[in-house]
C-alpha positions as CSV (number, residue, x, y, z in Angstrom):
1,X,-7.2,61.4,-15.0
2,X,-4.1,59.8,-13.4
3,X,-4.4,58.9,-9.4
4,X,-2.2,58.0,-6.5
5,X,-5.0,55.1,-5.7
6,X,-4.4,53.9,-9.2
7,X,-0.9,54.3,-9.0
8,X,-0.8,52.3,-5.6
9,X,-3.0,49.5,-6.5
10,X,-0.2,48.7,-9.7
11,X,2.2,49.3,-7.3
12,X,1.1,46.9,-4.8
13,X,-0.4,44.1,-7.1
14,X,3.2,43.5,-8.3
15,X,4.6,44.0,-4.8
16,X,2.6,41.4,-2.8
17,X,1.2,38.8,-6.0
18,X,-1.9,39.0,-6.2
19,X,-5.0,41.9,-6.1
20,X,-6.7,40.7,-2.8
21,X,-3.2,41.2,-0.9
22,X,-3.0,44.5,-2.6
23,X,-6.6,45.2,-1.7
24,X,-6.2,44.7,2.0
25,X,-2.8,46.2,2.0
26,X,-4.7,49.1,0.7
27,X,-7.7,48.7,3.2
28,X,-10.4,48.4,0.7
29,X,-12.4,45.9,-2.1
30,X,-10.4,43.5,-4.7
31,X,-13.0,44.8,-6.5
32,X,-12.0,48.5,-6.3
33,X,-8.5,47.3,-6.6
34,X,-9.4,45.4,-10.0
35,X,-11.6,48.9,-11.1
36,X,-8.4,51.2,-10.5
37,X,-6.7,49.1,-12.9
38,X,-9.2,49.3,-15.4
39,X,-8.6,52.6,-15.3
40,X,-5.2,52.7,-15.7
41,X,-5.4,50.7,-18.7
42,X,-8.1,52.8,-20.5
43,X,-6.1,55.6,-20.0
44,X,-3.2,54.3,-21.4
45,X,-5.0,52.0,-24.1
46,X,-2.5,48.8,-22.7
47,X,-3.1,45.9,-20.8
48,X,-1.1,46.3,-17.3
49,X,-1.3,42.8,-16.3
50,X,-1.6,39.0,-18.3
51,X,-4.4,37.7,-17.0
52,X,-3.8,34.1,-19.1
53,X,-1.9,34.0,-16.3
54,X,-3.2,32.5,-12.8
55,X,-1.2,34.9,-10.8
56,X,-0.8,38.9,-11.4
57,X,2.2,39.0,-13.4
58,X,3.0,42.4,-15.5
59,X,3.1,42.7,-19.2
60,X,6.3,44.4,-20.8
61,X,3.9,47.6,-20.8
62,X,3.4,46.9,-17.2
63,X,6.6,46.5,-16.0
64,X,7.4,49.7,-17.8
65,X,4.7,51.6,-16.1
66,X,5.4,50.1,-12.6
67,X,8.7,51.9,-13.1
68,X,7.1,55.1,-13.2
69,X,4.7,54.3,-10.3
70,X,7.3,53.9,-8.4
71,X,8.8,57.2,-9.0
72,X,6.0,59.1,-8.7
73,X,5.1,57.4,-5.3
74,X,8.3,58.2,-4.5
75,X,8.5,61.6,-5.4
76,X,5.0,62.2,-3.6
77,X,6.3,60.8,-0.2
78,X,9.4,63.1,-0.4
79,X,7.0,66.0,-1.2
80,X,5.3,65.0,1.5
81,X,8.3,64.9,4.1
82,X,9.6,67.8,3.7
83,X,6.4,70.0,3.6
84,X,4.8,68.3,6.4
85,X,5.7,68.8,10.4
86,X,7.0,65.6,12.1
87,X,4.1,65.3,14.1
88,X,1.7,64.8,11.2
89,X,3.8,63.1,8.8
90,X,1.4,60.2,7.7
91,X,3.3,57.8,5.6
92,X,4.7,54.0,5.8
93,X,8.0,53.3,6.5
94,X,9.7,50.2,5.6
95,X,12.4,48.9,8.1
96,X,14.6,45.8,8.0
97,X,16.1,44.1,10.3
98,X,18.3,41.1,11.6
99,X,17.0,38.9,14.7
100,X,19.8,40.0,16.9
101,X,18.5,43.5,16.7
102,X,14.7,42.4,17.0
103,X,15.6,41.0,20.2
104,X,17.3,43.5,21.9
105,X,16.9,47.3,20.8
106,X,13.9,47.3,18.5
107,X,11.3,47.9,20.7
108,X,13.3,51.3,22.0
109,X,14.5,52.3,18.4
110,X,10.4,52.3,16.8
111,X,9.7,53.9,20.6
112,X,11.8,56.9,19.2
113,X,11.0,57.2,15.9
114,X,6.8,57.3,17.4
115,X,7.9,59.6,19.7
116,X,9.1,62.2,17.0
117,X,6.8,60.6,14.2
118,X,3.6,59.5,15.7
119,X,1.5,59.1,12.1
120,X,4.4,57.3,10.5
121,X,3.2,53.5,9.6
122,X,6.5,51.5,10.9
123,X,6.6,48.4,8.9
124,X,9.1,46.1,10.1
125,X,10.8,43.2,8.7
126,X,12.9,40.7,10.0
127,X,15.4,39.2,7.9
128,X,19.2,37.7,7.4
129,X,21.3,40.2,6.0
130,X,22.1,39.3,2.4
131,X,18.4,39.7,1.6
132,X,17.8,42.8,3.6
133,X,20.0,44.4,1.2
134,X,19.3,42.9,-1.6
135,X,15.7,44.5,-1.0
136,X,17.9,48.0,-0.6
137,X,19.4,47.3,-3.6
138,X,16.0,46.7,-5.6
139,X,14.7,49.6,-3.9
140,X,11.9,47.7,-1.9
141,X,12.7,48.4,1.4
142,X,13.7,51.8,2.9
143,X,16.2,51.1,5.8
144,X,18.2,48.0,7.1
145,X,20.0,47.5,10.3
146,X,22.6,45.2,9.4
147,X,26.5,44.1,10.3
148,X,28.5,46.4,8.4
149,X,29.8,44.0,5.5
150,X,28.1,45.6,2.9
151,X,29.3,48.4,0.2
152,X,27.6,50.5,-2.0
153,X,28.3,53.9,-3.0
154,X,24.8,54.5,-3.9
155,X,24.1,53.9,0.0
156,X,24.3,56.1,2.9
157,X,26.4,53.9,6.1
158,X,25.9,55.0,9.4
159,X,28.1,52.8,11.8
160,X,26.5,51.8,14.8
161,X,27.6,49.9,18.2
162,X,29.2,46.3,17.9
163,X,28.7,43.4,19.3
164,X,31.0,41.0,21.2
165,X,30.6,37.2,20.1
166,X,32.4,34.2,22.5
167,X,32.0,30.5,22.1
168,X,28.9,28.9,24.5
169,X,28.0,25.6,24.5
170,X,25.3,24.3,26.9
171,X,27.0,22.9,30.7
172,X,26.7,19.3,30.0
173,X,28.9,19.5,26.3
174,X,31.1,22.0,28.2
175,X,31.9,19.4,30.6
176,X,33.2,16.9,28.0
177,X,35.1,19.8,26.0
178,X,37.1,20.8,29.1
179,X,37.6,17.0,30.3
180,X,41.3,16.8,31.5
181,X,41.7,20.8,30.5
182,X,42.5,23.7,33.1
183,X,38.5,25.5,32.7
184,X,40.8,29.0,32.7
185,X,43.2,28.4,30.0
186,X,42.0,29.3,26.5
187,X,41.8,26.6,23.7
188,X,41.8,26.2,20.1
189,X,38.6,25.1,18.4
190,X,40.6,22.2,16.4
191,X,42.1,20.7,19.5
192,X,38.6,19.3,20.6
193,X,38.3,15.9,18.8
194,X,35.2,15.3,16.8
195,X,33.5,19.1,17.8
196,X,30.1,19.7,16.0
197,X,30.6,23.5,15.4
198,X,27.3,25.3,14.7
199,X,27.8,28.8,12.5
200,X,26.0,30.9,10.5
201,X,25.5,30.6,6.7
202,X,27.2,33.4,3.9
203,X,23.7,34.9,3.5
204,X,24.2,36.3,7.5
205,X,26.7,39.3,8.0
206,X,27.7,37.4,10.9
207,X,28.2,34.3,8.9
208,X,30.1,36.0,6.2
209,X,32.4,37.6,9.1
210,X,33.3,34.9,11.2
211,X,33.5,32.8,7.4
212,X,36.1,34.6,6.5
213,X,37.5,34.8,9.8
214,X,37.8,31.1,10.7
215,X,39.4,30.7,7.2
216,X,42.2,33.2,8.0
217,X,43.0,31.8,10.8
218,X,43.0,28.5,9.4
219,X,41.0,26.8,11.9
220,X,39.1,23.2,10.4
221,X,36.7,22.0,12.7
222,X,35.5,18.3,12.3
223,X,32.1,19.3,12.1
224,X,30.0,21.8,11.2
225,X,26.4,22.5,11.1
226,X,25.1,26.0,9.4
227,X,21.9,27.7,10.1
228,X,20.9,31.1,9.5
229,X,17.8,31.2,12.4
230,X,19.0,32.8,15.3
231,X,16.6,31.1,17.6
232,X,17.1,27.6,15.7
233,X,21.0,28.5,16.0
234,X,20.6,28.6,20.2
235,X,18.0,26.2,20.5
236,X,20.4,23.5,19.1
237,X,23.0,25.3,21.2
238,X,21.1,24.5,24.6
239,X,20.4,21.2,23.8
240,X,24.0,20.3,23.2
241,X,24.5,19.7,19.9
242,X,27.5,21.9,19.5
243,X,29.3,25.2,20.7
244,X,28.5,28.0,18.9
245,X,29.0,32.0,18.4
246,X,26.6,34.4,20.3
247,X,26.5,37.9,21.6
248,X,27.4,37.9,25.2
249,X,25.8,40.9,25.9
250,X,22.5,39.6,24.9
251,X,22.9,35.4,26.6
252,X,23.9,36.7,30.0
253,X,20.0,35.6,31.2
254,X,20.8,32.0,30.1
255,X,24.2,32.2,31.2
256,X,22.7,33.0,34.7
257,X,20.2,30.7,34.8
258,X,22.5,27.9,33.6
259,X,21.5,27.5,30.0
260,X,24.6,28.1,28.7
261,X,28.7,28.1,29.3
262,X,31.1,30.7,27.3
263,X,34.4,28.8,26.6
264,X,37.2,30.6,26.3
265,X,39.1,30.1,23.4
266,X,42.2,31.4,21.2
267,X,42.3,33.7,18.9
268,X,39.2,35.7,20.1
269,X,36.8,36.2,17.8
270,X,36.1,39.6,16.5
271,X,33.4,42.2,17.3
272,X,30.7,42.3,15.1
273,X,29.8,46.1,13.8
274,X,26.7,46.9,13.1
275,X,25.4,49.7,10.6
276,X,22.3,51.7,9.4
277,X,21.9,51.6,5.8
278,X,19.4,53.4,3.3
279,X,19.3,54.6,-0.4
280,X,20.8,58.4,-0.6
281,X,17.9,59.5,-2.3
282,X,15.3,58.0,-0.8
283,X,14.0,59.9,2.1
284,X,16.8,61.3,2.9
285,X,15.2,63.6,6.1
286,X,12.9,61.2,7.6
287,X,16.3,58.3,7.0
288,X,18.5,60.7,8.8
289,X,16.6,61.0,12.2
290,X,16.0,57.3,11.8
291,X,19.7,57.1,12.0
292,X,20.0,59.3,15.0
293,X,17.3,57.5,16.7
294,X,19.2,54.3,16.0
295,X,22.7,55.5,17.2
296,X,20.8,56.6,20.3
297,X,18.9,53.4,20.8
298,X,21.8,50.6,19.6
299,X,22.3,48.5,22.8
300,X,22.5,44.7,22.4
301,X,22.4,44.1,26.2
302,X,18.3,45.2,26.1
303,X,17.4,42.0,25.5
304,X,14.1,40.1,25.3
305,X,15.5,36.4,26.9
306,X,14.5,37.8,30.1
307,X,14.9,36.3,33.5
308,X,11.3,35.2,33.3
309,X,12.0,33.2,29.9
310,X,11.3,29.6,30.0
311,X,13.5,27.4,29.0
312,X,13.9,26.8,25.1
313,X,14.3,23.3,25.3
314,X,10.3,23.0,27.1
């Protein structure tokens, strides 16, 4: 006979690599993992997985039935949803996000969802937004929390708050980009000879935005160094290596303490929206509140780079 513990080792062998991931994803033996699968292919008379091969990789018979697995975990969870109250709900839910979000309103967004959802297994994941989605789009992943740059009709978009980005640099660059300049009157990236401008790669939302952005505005910059780490992205930031884009909002700690210096500059850039995503049929209850939660949580001024932080560069 068919089981869910047969359906969820395949399921997880092919997710993670390898059966002893799957086996303590699963909380139990590699060797119980291995036995469900020798089950599954007894009852099916086909080998699942090649095992010439030194890591778990699917035969064509495999890949078909992992297909299936999924859809019948799938269907199971949503069974399970919408018979079940909120308060005992036991199921795993998978949640991407960017850093930006991770260091600000996280912690009060996962706060909500245990407060209505206290048996629901949060599993979050922190990632840049082109690959957050592209885990939506393969259906691996069952939220993201991501700028809103992304379309797809098979998606569900929620718009959330957005966030304003200015120009920072650490005090001792600052000083030598305003040399000889009036500190209150705005400037143009290009006018400052020889600026190392550090941005964000195309795989970012925030990189793709301010991409297009600086392109439309026509503004060349002598040089320019891309990163897709948030924290690597200030880090270089407060030890002078360039001026950069951040979220205001969040920075004011290290603006306080002296870390960092906004410079004003012309055009401003614009606000960065963020936005909920999910698949419209996954879930579609449990994704909802998640949403609400999320529109009620969204602040990018909660952040983490406390007063008590010390400094990056120690």
């Amino acid at each position: 006979m068919l089981t869910f513990k047969q359906i969820e080792a395949l399921y997880w062998i092919a997710e993670l690599g390898n059966f002893a991931a799957a086996a303590d994803k699963l909380n139990t033996s590699q060797s119980a993992v291995s036995k469900r699968i020798q089950e599954l292919e007894t009852a099916f008379g086909v080998e699942i997985f090649d095992r010439r091969k030194r890591t778990a990789r699917l035969t064509e018979k495999g890949e078909e039935l992992l297909v299936h697995a999924r859809d019948l975990l799938e269907r199971r969870d949503r069974a399970v949803e919408r018979v079940s109250a909120a308060d005992v709900l036991l199921r795993r839910f998978r949640l991407g996000v960017t850093e930006l979000t991770a260091l600000t309103w996280l912690p009060a967004l996962i706060d909500a969802i245990r407060g209505r959802y206290p048996r629901l297994v949060i599993e979050p994941e922190v990632g840049i937004s082109s690959e957050l989605f592209e885990r939506l789009e393969a259906d691996s992943i069952d939220m993201i929390i991501v700028p809103d740059v992304f379309d797809d009709a098979r998606c569900v978009l929620t718009p959330l708050k957005s966030v304003e980005n200015v120009w920072m640099c650490s005090p001792t660059l600052a000083e030598t980009v305003l040399a000889g300049r009036d500190p209150n009157e705005p400037i143009r990236l290009e006018e400052i000879p020889g600026l190392t401008v550090l941005t964000q790669g195309e795989r970012s939302g925030t990189g793709i935005i301010y991409g297009r952005w600086l392109r439309q505005n026509g503004i060349r910059v002598a040089r320019q160094i891309t990163c897709d780490n948030l924290i690597a992205q200030l880090g270089f930031t407060v030890s002078g290596l360039g001026i950069t884009y951040l979220p205001i909002q969040t920075m004011r700690p290290l603006l306080r303490r002296g870390l960092l210096q906004v410079i004003g500059t012309t055009p401003r850039l614009p606000r960065v929206r963020y936005a909920t995503l999910y698949r419209a049929e996954r879930s579609p209850l449990l994704c909802a509140d998640v949403t609400r939660f999320a529109e009620q949580t969204c602040s990018f001024s909660a952040s983490v780079l406390g007063e008590g932080v010390p400094p990056l560069q120690e």
